[in-house]
C-alpha positions in Angstrom: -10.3 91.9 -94.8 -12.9 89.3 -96.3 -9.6 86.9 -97.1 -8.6 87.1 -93.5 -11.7 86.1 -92.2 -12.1 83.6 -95.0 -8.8 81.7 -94.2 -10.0 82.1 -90.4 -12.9 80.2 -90.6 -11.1 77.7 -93.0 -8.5 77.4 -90.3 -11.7 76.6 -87.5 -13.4 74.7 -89.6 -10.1 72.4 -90.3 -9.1 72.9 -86.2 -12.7 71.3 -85.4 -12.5 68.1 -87.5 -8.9 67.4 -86.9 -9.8 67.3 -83.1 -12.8 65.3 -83.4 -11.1 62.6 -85.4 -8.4 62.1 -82.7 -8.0 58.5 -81.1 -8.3 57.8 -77.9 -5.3 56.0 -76.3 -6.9 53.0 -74.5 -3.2 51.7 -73.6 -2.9 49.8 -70.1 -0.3 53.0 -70.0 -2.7 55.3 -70.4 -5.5 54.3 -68.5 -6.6 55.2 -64.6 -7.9 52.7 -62.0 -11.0 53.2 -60.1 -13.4 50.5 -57.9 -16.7 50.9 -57.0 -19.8 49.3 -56.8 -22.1 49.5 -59.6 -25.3 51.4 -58.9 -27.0 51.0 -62.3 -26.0 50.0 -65.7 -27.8 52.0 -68.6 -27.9 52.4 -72.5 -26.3 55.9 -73.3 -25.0 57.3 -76.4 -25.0 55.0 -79.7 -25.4 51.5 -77.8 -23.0 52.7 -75.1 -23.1 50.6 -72.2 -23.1 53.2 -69.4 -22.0 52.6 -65.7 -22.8 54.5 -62.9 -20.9 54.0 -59.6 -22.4 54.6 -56.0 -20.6 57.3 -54.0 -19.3 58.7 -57.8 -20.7 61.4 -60.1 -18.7 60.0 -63.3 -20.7 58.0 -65.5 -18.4 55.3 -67.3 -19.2 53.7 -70.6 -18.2 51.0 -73.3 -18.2 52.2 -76.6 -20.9 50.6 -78.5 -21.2 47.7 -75.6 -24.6 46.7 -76.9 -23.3 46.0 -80.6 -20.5 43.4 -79.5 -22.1 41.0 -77.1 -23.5 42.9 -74.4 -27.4 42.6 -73.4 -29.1 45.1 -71.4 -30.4 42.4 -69.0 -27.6 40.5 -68.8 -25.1 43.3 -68.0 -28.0 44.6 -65.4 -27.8 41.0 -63.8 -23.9 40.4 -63.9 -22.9 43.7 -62.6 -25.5 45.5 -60.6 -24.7 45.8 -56.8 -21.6 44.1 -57.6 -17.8 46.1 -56.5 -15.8 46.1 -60.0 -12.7 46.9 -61.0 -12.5 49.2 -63.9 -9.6 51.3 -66.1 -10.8 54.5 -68.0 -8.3 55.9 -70.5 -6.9 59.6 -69.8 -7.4 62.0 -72.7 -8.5 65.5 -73.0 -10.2 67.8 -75.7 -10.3 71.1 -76.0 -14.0 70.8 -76.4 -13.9 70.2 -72.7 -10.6 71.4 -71.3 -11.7 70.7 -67.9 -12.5 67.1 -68.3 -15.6 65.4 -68.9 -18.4 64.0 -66.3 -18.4 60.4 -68.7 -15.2 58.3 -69.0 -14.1 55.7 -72.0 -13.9 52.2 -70.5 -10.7 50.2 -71.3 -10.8 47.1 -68.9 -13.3 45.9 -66.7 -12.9 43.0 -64.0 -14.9 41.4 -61.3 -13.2 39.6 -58.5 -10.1 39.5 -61.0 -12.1 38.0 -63.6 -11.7 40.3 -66.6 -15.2 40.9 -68.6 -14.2 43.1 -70.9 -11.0 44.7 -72.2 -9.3 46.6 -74.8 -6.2 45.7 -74.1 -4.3 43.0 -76.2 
């Protein structure tokens, strides 16, 4: 009975890691299009910059945005009150199955200007 349990947590334990270490696809294929307004911009996460939306409970955010060339004033001045374009890329997790209330940035635009992308 100990071995099964053993190789049960084992099998968890290598489950947990295997999902945390998958990639996000942050294709143009793979990624949904939503415009809004931008109500704030904040830091979040590990330098994340973090968009909020008015009229929209998701929070959006570019990976480690304030480590390549963002500035927290800056982005505040160039974006807020400002309608944007952006692309979030689709992925789930069984971590959250239902979804997630913060999305992964891929592309963002304003007035068909792109500011940032990770597209090639």
């Amino acid at each position: 009975m100990k071995k099964i349990v053993y190789v049960f947590i084992i099998f968890i334990v290598v489950a947990f890691f295997i999902i945390l270490s998958t990639a996000i696809d942050t294709s143009k294929e793979n990624s949904i299009k939503v415009y809004g307004t931008v109500k704030s911009i904040t830091e979040g996460g590990v330098k994340d910059v973090v968009f909020e939306l008015e009229n929209n409970k998701t929070l959006y955010y570019i990976n480690r945005g304030f480590e390549n060339r963002f500035e927290i004033f800056k982005a505040k001045k160039d974006f807020e009150g400002k309608k944007i374009t952006l692309f979030y890329a689709k992925s789930w997790t069984p971590l959250a199955p239902f979804g997630t209330c913060s999305k992964h940035i891929t592309h963002v635009s304003i007035n068909d200007s792109v500011v940032y992308s990770e597209w090639e």
